[in-house]
VOPAGU-2260 file (C-alpha; in pm, 1 decimal, decimal comma):
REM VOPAGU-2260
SITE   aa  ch    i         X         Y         Z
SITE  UNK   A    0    1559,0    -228,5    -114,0
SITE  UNK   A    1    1392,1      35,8    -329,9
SITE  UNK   A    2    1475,3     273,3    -612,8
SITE  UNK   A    3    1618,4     595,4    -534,4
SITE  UNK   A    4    1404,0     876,0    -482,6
SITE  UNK   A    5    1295,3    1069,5    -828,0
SITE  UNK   A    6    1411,2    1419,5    -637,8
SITE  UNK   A    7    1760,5    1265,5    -617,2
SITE  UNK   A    8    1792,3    1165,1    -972,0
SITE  UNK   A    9    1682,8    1411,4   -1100,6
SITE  UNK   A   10    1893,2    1664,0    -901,9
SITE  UNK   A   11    2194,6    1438,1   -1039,9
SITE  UNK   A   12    2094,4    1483,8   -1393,5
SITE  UNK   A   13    2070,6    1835,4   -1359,5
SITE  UNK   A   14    2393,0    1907,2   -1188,2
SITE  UNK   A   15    2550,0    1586,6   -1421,5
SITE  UNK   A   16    2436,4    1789,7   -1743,1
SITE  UNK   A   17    2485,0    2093,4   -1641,6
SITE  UNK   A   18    2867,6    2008,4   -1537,0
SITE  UNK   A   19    2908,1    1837,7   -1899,5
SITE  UNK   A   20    2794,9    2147,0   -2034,4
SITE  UNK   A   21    3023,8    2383,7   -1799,3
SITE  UNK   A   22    3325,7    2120,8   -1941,8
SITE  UNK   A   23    3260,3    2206,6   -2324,5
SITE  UNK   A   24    3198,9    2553,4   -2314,7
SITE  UNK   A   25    3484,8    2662,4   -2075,3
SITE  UNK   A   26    3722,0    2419,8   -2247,0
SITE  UNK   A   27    3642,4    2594,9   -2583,7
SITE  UNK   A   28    3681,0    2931,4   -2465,4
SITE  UNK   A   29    4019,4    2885,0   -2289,0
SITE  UNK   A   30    4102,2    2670,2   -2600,8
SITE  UNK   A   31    4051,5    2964,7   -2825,9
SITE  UNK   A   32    4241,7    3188,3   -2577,9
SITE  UNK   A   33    4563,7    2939,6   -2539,7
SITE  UNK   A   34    4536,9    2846,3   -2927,3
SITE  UNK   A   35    4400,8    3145,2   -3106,3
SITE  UNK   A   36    4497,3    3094,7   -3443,1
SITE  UNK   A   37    4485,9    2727,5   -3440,0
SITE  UNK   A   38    4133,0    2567,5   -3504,5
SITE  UNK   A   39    4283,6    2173,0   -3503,8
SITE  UNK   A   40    4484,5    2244,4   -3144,4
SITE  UNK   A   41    4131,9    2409,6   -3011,7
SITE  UNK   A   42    3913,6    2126,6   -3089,8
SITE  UNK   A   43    4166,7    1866,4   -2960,6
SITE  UNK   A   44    4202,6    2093,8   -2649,1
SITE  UNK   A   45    3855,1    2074,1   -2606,5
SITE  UNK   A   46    3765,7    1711,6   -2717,4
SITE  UNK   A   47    4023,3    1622,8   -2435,6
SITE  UNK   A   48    3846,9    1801,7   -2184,4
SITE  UNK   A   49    3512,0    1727,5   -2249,7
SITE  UNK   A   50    3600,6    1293,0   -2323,4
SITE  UNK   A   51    3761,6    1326,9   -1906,1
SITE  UNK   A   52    3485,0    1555,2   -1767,8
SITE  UNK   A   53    3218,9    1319,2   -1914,1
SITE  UNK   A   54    3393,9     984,9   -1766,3
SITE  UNK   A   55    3431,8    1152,5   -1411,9
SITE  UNK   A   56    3097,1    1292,0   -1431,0
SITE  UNK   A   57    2904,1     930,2   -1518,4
SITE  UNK   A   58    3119,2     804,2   -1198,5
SITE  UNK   A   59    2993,3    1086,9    -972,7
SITE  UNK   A   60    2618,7    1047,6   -1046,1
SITE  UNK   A   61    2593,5     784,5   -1208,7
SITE  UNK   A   62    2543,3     553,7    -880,4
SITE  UNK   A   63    2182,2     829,7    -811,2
SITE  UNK   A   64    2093,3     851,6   -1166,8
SITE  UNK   A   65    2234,1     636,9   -1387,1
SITE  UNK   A   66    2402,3     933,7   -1528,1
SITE  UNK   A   67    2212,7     950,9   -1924,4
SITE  UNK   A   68    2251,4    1350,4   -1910,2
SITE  UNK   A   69    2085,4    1326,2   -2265,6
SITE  UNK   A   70    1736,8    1304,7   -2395,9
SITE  UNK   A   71    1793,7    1058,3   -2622,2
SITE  UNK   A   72    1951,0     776,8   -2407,8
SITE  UNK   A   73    1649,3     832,3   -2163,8
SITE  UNK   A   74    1400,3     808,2   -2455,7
SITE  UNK   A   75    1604,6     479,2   -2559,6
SITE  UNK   A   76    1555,4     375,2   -2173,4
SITE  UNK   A   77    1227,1     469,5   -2130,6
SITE  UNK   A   78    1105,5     291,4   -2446,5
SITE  UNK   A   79    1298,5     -73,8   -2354,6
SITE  UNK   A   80    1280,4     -71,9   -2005,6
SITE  UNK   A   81     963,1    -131,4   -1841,7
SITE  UNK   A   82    1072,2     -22,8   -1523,9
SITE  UNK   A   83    1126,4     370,0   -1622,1
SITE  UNK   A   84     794,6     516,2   -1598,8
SITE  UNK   A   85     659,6     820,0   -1792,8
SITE  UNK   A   86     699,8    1078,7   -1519,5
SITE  UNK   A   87    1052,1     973,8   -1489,7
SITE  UNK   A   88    1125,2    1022,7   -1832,9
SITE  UNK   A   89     952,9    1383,8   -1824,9
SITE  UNK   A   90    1150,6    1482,6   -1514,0
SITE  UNK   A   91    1447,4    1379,5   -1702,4
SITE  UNK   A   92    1431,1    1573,9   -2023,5
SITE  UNK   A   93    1345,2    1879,3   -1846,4
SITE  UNK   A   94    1616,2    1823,0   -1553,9
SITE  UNK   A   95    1855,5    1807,3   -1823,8
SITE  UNK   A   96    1755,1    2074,6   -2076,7
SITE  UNK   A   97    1749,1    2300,9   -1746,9
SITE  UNK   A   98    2094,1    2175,1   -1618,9
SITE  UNK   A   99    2206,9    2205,1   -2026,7
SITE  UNK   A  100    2175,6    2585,2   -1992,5
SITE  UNK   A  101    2256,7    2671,6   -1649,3
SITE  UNK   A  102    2651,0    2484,0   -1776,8
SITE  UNK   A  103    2645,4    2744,1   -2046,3
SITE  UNK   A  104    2579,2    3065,9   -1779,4
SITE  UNK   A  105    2811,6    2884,0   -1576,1
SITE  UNK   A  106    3110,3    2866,6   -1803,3
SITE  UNK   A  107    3017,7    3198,9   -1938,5
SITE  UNK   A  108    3053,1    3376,2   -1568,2
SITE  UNK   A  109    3376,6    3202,8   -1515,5
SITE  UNK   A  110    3548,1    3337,2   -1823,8
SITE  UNK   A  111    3379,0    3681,5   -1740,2
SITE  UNK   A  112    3122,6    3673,1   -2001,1
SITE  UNK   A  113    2781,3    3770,7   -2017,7
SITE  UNK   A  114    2555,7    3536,4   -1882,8
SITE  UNK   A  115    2375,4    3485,6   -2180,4
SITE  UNK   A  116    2491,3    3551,1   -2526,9
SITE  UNK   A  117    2316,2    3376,6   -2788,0
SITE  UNK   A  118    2534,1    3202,5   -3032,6
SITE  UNK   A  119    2555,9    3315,6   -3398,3
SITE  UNK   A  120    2742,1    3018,7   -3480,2
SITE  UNK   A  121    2546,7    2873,0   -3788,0
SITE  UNK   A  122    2550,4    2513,0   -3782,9
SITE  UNK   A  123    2257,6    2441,4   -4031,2
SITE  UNK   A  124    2354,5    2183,6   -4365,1
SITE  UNK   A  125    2294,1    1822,2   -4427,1
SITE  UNK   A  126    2614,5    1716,9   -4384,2
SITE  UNK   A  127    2633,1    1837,4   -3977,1
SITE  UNK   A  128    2262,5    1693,8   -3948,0
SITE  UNK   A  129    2407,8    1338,5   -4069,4
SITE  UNK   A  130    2681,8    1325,1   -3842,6
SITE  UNK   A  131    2466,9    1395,7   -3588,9
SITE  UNK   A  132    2232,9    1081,9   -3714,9
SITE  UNK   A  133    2597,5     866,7   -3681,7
SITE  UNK   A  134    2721,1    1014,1   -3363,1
SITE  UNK   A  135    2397,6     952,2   -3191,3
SITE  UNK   A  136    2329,7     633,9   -3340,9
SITE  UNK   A  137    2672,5     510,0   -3262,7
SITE  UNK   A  138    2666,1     631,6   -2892,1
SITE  UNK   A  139    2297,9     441,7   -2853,0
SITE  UNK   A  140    2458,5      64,6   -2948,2
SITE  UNK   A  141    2781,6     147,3   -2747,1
SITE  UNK   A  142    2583,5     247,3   -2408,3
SITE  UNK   A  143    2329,5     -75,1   -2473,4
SITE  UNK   A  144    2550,5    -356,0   -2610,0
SITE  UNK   A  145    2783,4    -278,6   -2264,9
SITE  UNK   A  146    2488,9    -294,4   -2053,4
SITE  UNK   A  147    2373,9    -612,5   -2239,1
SITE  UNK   A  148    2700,8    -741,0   -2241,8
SITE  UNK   A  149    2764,6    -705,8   -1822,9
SITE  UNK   A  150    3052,0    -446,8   -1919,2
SITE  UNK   A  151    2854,8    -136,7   -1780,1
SITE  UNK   A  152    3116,9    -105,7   -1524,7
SITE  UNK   A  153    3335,4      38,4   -1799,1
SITE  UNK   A  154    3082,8     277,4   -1965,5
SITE  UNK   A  155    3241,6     617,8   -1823,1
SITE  UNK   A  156    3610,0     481,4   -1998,3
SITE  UNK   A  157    3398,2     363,7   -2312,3
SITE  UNK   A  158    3129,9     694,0   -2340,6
SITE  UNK   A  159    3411,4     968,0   -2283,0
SITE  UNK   A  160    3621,7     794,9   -2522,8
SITE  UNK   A  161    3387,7     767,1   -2819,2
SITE  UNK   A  162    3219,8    1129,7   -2757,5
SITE  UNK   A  163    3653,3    1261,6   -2758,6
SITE  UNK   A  164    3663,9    1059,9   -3077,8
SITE  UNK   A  165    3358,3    1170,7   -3227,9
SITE  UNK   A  166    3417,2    1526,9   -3212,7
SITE  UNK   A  167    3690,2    1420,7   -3471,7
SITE  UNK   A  168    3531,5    1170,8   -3694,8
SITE  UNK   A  169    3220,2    1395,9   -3779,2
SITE  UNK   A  170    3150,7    1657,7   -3950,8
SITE  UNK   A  171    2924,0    1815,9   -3677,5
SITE  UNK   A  172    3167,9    1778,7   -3408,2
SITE  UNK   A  173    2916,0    1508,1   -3236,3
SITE  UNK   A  174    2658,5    1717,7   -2964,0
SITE  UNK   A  175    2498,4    1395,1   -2960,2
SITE  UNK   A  176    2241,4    1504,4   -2723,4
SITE  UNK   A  177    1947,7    1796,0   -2785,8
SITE  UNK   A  178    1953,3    1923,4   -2449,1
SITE  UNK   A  179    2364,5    1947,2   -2480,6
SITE  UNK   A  180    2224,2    2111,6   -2799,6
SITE  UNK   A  181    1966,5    2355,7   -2653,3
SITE  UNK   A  182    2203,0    2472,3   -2361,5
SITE  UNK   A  183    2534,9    2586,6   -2645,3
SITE  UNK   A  184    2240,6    2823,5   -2829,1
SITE  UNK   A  185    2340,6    3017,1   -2498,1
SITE  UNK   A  186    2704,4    3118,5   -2490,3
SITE  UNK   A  187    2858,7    3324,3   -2823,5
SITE  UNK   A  188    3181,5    3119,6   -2794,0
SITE  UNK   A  189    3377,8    2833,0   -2942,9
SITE  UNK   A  190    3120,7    2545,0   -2860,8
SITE  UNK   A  191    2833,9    2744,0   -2929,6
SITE  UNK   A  192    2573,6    2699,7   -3193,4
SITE  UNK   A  193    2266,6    2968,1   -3335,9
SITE  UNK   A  194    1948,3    2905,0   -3172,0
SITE  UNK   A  195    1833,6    2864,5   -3521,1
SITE  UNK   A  196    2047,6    2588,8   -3611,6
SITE  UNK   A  197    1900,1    2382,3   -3353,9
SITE  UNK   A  198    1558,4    2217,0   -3459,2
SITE  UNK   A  199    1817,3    2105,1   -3749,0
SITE  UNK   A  200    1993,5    1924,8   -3478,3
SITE  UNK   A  201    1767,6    1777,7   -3255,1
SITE  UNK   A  202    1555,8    1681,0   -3552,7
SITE  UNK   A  203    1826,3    1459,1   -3675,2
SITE  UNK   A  204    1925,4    1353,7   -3277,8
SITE  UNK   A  205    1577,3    1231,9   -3298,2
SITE  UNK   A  206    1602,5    1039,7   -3612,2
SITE  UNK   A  207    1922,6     913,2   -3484,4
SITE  UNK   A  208    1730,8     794,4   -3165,5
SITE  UNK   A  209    1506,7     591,4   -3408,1
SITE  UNK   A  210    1794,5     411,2   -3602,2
SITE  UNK   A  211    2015,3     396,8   -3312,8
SITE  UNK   A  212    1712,1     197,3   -3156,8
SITE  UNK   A  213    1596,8     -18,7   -3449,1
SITE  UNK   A  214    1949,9    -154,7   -3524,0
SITE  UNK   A  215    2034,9    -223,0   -3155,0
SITE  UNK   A  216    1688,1    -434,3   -3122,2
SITE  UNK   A  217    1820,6    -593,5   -3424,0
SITE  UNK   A  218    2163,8    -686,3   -3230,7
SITE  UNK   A  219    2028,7    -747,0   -2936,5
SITE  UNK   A  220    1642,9    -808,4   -2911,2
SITE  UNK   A  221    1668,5    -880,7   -2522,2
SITE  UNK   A  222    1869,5    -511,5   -2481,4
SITE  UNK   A  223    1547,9    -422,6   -2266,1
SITE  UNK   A  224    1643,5    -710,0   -2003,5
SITE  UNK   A  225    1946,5    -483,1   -1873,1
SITE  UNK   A  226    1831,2    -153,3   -1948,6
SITE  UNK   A  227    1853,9     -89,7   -1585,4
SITE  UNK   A  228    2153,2     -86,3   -1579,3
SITE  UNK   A  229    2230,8     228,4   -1833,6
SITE  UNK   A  230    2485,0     392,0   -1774,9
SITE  UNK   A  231    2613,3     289,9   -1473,7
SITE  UNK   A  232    2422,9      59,7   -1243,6
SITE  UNK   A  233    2249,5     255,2   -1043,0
SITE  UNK   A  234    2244,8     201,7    -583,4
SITE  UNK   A  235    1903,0      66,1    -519,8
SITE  UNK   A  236    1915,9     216,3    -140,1
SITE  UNK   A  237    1731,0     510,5     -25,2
């Protein structure tokens, strides 16, 4: 048996994150239209949305892929499993940052919008940048101890709960994930956020990658052992 081809994975992370992306942008802009003038009933509207499309989405591709459709969770791969080679983790980052913004045109067409309309959402204090350090830190031991732990089965359930919680318990509304990140700077709406607010972000997704990685080699110092299994075990047929 041999892995699946890199073509196919990465043609599932693109259309996986750029789907993920499509989900959070359209579900905050029909949020804001069904609940204008009600900021708490928008972001639960689009929490919902975006904690179902994620668990669906990790069952569609995650089989080709594994379904990470974020940097960081293929940096954490790529650094404990021997198995994921360099090229692979290249091919993945840019699959994803690509996929990131062609969800934000997407959603944007749908809802008749421009195509592009750079966000002037400024989302650029200490506070955001450390709930970003939490959110992503926090999704990094969930993803890993289930994998460790033989639960990976239940990782779309367990992931699109705790990114529909996050977006409630911090303050930055948990993006979790710079190429999630990159692809918002692209759409002026509810989920969007100013292209200069985003080294902030990824900066601290990054330093979040670092913790996130440190305490979970703490945990569980054999996490690398079932890496290959994040986030959903993927078909080893052609």
């Amino acid at each position: 048996m041999h892995q699946i081809t890199l073509w196919r994975r990465l043609l599932a992370e693109f259309l996986g994150t750029a789907l993920l992306v499509t989900a959070v942008v359209g579900s905050g802009i029909m949020a804001t239209t069904l609940s204008p003038n009600d900021v708490g009933l928008q972001l639960l509207e689009n929490s919902v949305a975006t904690a179902f499309a994620l668990g669906a989405l990790i069952l569609t591709f995650g089989p080709v892929s594994g379904a990470h459709f974020n940097p960081v969770v293929t940096a954490a791969d790529w650094f404990l499993n021997r198995n994921f080679k360099i090229k692979d983790f290249l091919g993945y980052v840019g699959a994803q940052a690509l996929g990131a913004v062609a969800g934000s045109v997407l959603a944007n067409l749908m809802f008749d919008l421009a195509p592009v309309t750079f966000s002037t959402k400024e989302r650029a204090t200490g506070n955001l940048w450390l709930g970003e350090i939490v959110a992503v830190v926090g999704l990094l031991l969930l993803i890993f101890a289930l994998a460790r732990s033989g639960r990976a089965a239940v990782a779309p359930a367990a992931v699109g709960a705790y990114i529909g919680a996050a977006y409630w318990f911090t303050s930055s509304t948990s993006f979790a994930n710079p190429a999630v990140t990159v692809g918002r700077a692209f759409t002026d709406t509810f989920a969007g956020i100013a292209p200069a607010s985003v080294p902030g972000f990824v900066i601290a997704q990054i330093a979040g990658l670092v913790i996130g990685v440190g305490v979970l080699l703490a945990l569980y110092p054999t996490a690398g052992e079932t890496s290959d299994d994040i986030v959903v075990e993927s078909s080893r047929s052609l």
